[in-house]
C-alpha positions as CSV (number, residue, x, y, z in Angstrom):
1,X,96.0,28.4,58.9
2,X,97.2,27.6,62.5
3,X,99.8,29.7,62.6
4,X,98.0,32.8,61.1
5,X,95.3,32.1,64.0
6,X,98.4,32.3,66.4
7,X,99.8,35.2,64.9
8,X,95.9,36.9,65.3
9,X,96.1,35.6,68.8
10,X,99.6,36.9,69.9
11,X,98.1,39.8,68.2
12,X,95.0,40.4,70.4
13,X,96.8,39.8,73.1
14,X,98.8,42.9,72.2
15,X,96.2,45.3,71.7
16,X,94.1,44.3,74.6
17,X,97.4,44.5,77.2
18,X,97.9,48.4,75.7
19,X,94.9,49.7,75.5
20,X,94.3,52.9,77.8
21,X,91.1,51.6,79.6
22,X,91.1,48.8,81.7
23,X,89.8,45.3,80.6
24,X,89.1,42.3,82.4
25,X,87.0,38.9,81.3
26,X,85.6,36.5,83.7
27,X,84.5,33.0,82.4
28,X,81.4,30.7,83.3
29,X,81.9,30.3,87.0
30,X,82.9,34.3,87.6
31,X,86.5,33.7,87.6
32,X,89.2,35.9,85.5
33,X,90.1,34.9,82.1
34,X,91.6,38.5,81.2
35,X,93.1,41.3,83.4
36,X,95.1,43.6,81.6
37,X,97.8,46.2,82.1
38,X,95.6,49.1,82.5
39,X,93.2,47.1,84.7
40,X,96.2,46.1,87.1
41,X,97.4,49.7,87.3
42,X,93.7,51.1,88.3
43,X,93.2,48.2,91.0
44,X,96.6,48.3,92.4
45,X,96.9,44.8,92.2
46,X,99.5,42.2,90.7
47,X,98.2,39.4,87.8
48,X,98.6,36.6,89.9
49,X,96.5,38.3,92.6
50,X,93.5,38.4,90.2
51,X,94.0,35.7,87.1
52,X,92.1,32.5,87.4
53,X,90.5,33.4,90.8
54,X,86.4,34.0,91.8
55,X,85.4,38.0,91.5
56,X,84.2,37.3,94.9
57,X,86.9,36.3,96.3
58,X,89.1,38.9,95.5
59,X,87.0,42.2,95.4
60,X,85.0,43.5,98.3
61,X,81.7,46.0,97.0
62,X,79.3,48.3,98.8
63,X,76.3,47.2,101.5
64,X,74.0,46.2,98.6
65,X,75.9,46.0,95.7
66,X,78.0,43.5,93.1
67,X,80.2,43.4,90.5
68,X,79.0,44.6,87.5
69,X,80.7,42.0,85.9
70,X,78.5,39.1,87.5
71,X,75.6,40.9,87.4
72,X,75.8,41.0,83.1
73,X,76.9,37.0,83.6
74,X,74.0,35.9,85.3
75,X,71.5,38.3,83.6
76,X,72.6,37.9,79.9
77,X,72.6,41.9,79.6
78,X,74.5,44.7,78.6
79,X,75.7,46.8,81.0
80,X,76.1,50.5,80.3
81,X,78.1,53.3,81.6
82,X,77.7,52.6,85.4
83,X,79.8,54.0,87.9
84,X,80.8,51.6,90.3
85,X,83.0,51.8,93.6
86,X,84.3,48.7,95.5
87,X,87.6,47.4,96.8
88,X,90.3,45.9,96.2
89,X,92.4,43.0,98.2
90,X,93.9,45.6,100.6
91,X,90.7,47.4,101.1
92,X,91.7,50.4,99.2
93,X,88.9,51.8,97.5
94,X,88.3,52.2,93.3
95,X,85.8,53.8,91.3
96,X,85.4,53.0,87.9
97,X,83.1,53.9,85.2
98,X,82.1,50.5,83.4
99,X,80.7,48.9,80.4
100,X,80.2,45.5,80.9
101,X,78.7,42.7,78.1
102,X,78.2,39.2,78.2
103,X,79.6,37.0,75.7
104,X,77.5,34.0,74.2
105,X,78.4,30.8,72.1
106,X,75.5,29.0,70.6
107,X,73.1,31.4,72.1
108,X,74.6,30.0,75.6
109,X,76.6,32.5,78.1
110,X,79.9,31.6,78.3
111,X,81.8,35.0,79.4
112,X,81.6,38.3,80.7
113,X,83.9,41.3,79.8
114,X,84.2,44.9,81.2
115,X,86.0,47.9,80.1
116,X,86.2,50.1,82.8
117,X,87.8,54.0,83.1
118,X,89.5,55.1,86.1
119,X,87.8,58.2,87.8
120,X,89.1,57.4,91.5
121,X,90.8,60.6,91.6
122,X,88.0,62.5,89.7
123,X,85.2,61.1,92.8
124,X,87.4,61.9,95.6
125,X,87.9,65.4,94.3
126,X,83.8,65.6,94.5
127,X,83.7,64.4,97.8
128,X,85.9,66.8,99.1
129,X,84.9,69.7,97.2
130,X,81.2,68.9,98.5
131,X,82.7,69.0,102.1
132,X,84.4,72.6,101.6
133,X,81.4,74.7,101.5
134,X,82.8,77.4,103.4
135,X,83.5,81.1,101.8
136,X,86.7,82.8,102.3
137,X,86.0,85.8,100.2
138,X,83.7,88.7,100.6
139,X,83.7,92.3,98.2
140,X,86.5,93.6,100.3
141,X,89.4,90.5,98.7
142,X,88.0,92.1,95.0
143,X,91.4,94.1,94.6
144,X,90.9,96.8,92.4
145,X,90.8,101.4,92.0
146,X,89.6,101.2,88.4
147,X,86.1,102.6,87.2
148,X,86.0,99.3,85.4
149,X,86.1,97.1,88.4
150,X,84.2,99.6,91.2
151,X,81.0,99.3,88.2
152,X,80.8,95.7,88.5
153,X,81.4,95.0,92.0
154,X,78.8,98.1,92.6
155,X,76.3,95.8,90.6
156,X,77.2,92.3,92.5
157,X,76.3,94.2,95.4
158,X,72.6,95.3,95.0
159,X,72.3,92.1,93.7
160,X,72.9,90.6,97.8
161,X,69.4,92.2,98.1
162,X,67.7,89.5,96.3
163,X,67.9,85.7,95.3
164,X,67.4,86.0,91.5
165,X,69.6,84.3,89.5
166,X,73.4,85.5,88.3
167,X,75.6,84.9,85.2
168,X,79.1,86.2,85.9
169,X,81.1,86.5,82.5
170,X,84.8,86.7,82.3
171,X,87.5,85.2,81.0
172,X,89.7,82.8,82.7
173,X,91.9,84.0,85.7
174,X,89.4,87.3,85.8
175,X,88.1,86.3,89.7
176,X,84.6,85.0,88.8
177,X,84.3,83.0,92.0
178,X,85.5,85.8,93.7
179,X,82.7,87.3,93.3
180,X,80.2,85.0,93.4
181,X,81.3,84.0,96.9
182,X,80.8,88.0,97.7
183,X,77.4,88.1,96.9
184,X,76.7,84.5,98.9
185,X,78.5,86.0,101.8
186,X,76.8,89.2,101.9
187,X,73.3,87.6,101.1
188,X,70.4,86.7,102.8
189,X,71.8,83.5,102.8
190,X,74.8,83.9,104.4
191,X,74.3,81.5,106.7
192,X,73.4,78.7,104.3
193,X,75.6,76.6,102.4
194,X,77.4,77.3,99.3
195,X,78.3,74.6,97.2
196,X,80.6,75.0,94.1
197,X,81.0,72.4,91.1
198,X,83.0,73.0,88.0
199,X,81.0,71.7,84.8
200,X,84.4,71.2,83.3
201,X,86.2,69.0,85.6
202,X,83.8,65.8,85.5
203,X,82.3,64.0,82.1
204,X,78.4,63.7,81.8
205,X,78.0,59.8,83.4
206,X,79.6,61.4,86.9
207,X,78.0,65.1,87.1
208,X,74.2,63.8,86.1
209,X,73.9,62.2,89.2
210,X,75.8,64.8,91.0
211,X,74.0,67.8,90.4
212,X,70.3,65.7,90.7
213,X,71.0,62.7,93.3
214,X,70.3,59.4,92.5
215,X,67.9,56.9,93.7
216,X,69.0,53.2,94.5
217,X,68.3,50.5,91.9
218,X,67.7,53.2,89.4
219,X,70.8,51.5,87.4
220,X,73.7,49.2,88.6
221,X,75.0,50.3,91.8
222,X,73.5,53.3,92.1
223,X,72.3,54.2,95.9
224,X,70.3,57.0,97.3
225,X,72.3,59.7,97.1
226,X,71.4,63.5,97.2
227,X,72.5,66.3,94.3
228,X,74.2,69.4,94.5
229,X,70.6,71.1,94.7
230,X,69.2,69.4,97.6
231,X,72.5,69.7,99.8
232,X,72.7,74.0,98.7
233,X,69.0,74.0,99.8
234,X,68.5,77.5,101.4
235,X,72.1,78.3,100.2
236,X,74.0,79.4,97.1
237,X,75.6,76.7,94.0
238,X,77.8,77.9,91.7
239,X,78.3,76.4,88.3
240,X,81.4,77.2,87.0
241,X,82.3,77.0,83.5
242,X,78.4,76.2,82.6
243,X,79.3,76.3,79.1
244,X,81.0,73.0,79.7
245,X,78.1,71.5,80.6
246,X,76.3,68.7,77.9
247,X,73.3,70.8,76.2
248,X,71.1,67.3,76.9
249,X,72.2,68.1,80.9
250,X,71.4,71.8,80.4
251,X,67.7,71.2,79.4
252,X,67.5,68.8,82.5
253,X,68.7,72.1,84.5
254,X,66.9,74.9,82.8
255,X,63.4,72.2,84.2
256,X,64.6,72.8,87.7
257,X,65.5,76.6,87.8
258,X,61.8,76.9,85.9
259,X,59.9,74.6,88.5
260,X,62.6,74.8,91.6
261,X,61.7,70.8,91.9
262,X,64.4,68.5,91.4
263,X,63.9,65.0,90.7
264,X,67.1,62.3,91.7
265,X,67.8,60.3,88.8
266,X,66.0,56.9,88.5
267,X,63.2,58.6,90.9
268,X,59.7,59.5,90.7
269,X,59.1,62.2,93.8
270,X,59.6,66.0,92.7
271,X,61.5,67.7,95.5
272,X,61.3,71.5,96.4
273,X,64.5,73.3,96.6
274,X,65.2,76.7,97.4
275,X,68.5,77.6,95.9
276,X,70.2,80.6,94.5
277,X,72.0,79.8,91.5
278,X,75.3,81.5,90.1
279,X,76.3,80.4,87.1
280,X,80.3,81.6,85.0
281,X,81.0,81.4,81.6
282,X,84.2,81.6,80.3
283,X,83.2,83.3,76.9
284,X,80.9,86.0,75.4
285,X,76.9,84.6,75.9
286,X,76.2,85.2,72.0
287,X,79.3,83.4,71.1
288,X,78.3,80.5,73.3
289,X,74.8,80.1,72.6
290,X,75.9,80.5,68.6
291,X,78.3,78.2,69.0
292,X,75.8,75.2,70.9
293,X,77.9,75.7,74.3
294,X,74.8,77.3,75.9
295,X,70.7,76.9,75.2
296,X,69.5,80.3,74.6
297,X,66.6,79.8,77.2
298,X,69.1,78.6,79.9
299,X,70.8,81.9,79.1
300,X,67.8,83.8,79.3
301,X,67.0,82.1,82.7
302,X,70.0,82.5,84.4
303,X,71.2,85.9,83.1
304,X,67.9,87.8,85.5
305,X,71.5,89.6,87.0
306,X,74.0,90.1,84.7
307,X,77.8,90.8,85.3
308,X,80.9,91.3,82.7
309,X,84.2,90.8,84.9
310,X,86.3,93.1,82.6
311,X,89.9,91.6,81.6
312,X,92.8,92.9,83.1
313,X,93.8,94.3,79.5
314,X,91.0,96.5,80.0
315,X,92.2,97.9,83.5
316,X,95.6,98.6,83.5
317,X,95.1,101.0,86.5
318,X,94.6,98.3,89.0
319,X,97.8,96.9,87.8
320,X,100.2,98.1,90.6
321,X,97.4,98.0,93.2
322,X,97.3,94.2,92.5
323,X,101.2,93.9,91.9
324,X,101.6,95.8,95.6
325,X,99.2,93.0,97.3
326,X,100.8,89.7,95.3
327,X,104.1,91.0,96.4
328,X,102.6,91.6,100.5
329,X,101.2,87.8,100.3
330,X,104.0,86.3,99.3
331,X,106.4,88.4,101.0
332,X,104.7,86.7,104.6
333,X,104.6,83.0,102.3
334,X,108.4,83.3,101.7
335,X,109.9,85.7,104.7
336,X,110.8,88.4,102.7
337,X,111.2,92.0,102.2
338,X,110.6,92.8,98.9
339,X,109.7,96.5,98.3
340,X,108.1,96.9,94.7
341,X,108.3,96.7,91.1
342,X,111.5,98.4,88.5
343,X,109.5,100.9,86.7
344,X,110.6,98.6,83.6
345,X,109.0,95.9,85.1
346,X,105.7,97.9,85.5
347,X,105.8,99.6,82.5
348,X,106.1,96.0,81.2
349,X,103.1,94.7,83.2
350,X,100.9,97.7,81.6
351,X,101.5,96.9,78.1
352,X,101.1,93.2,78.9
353,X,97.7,91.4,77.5
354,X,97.8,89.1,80.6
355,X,95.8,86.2,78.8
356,X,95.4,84.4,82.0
357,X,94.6,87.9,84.2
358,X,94.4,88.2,87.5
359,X,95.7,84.7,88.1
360,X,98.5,85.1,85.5
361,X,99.9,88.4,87.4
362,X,100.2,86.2,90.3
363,X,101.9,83.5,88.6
364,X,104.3,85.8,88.1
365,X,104.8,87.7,90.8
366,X,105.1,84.8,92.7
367,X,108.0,83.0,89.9
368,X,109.7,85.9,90.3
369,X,110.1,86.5,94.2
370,X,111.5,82.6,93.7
371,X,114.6,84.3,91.3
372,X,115.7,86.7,93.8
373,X,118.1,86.4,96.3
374,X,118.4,89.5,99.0
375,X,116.9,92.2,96.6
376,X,114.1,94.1,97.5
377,X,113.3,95.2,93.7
378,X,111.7,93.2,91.3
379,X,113.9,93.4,87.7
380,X,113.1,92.8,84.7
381,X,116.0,89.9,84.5
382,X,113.7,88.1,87.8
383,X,110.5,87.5,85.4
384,X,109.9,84.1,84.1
385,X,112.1,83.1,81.0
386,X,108.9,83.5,78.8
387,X,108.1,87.2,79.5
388,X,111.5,88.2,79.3
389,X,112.5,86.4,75.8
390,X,110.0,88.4,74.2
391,X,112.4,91.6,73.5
392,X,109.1,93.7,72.5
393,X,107.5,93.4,75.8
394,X,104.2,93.1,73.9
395,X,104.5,97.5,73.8
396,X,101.7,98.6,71.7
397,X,102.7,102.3,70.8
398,X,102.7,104.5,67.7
399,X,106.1,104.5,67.9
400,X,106.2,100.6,66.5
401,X,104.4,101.9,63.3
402,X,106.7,102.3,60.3
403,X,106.2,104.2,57.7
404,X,107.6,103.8,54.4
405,X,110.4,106.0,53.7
406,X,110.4,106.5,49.7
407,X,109.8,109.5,47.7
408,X,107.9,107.8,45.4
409,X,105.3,106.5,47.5
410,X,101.8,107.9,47.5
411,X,99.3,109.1,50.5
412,X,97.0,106.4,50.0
413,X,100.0,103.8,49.7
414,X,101.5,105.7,53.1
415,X,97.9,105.1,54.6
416,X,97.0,101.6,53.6
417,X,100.4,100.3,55.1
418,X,99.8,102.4,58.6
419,X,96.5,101.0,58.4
420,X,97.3,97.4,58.0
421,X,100.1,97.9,60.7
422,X,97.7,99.4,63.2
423,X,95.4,96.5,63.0
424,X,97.8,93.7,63.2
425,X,99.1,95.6,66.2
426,X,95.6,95.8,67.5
427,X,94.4,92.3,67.1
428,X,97.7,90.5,68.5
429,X,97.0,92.6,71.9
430,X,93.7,91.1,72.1
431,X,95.1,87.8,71.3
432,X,93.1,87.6,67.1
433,X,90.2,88.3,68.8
434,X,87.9,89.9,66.2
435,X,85.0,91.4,68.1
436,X,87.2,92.7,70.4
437,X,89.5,94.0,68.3
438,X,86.7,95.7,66.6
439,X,85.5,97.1,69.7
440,X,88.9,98.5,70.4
441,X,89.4,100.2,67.0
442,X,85.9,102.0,67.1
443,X,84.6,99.9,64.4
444,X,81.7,96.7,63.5
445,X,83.0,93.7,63.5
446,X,81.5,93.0,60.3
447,X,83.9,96.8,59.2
448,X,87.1,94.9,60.6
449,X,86.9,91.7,58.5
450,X,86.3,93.8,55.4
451,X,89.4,95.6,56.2
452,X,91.0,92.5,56.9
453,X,90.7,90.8,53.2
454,X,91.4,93.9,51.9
455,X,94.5,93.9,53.1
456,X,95.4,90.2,53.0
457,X,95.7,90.4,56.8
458,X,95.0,86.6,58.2
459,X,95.0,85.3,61.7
């Protein structure tokens, strides 16, 4: 029996040192029974600095604040998902996201234990994005000759004349924030600030209080702090990638674009705001709101001005207009003289899909200035390993249709294979996209996925 408890033991010991979140245990008195790996590297400190020593002694916490971990000691509660920042023994600071529980024998407190995630880097990223509220892009840096492009940037513009809400739809790389800095900067408020905040980048316990504020003492070390609404008042905040957002966190926003009163977390005061807000998506509304990424009402709300930022599939004219300006800005980056494009390499970039877009045609233009070495033409042989393997090019031509050469073959036979052919071709451009592979043949969606069974074609 002992020696399967010390096998369980060693065993524990195990798991708790290799977990991926950090873990440490104080006893009784507040001092540290537990301080794992994880723990260590998020704290920057050694074991002995920390093991069998008082919380208090070794950790210094904000004007008005404690550990977590005493806090659920003394009061005998549960402590959940609270984001705390204090410092460490060389007073460099940590922010954590913490769980914290006490621990009882015989109904009588013995322990405490938290398990904390690291999000140091993730609330220093916030601080500073808060603090760049500056626009460096107007309707001029929109680079671009197609009819496509000139519709949409046409549209952004009469929306400058008023401060009704925008959704900007496009898919990665496609310049959404381009454009909403545009309309910012040619705005009424042009002189108030804008404030960005990607729904993506932070989970729900950090970007609650960020977009609403907070009010101190409404939970464990929370201060009085104001949200990303009250610091754009009389300016312009983006939310980028709103379809990342947590529906419950969506219903909180659609209350504040429908009243324009925000209300900090943990508070009871409404306060008045007077923001413009620009919202992106990253993917077709009815997909999203079908697919419980976005409320339909939000949508409704937001979507007052409308704009679809085509792909660059979609707009193969501006290609070379685009291609001349990478090659300029990086030619003053590097000090260089490149001249231009092979007309292989451009025929190549036209019959591209360019999944990542805009940004992706810089990517490469960029890689590819790094593989020359005095030319002033960009080959084929200079583009990144991955666009040159492909021996294709991606072309999507008649030409690449075969037809089958037998005597004995009928029409229909003939027809069904150029068909299925044709819409292979067709959906690899658009990356098995069905709607807008539909779109692109002429036909419903509903038209394409008959096709599709019929002709055993699977994505």
């Amino acid at each position: 029996m002992n020696l399967k408890k010390s096998i369980l033991t060693n065993l524990y010991e195990e798991i708790i040192e290799r977990v991926s979140v950090g873990i440490h245990a104080v006893d009784h008195e507040g001092k540290t029974i537990i301080y794992n790996k994880k723990m260590r590297e998020m704290e920057a400190m050694d074991e002995e600095d920390v093991l069998y020593k008082d919380v208090r002694d070794v950790f210094q916490f904000q004007e008005n604040q404690s550990s977590t971990l005493l806090q659920s000691l003394e009061q005998g509660e549960e402590i959940v998902n609270v984001k705390q920042t204090y410092f460490n023994n060389r007073g460099v600071e940590i922010t954590t996201i913490n769980n914290t529980f006490p621990l009882k024998i015989h109904g009588k407190i013995c322990a405490a234990v938290e398990i904390a995630t690291d999000v140091t880097k993730m609330e220093k990223l916030v601080r500073r994005n808060l603090r760049q509220t500056k626009t460096d892009f107007t309707f001029e840096h929109i680079i671009g000759a197609s009819d496509e492009l000139k519709e949409v940037i046409a549209l952004a513009k009469r929306a400058t004349r008023t401060n009704s809400n925008v959704l900007i739809i496009g898919e990665t790389g496609t310049g959404k924030e381009l454009f909403a800095q545009s309309i910012h900067t040619e705005s009424d408020r042009a002189n108030g600030p804008f404030i960005s905040q990607n729904c993506a980048a932070l989970p729900d316990s950090l970007i609650e209080g960020i977009l609403f504020g907070t009010t101190k003492g409404a939970f464990t070390g929370a201060i009085d702090s104001p949200g990303l609404f009250e610091q754009a008042q009389g300016g312009t905040l983006l939310l980028d990638e709103l379809n990342s957002l947590n529906i419950a966190l969506q219903a909180k926003l659609l209350r504040v674009l429908q009243e324009r009163k925000v209300r900090r977390i943990g508070g009871t005061k409404e306060i008045p705001i007077d923001v413009r807000v620009i919202a992106t998506i990253n993917e077709d509304p009815i997909d999203a709101v079908a697919n419980n990424h976005l409320r339909k009402d939000l949508y409704y709300r937001l979507a007052v001005v409308t704009l679809f930022i085509p792909p660059l599939r979609e707009r193969n004219g501006d290609i070379p207009v685009l291609v001349e300006e990478f090659i300029k800005k990086y030619n003053q980056l590097f000090n260089l003289d490149v001249q231009g494009v092979s007309s292989e390499v451009l025929k190549f970039f036209e019959s591209h899909s360019w999944p990542g877009n805009v940004r992706e045609l810089e990517h490469v233009i960029e890689a590819s200035l790094n593989l020359l070495n005095h030319e002033q033409i960009i080959e084929f042989h200079h583009l990144p390993y991955q666009y040159r393997k492909n021996e294709t090019k991606q072309k999507f031509t008649s030409e690449s249709i075969e037809f089958k050469n037998n005597a004995k073959t009928t029409l229909l036979d003939q027809l069904a294979s150029f068909e299925k052919q044709y819409i292979e071709q067709s959906l690899k451009k658009h990356n098995n996209h069905i709607t807008k592979t539909a779109q692109a043949l002429g036909i419903s969606r509903q038209s394409l996925q008959y096709r599709m069974k019929r002709l055993n074609i699977k994505v």
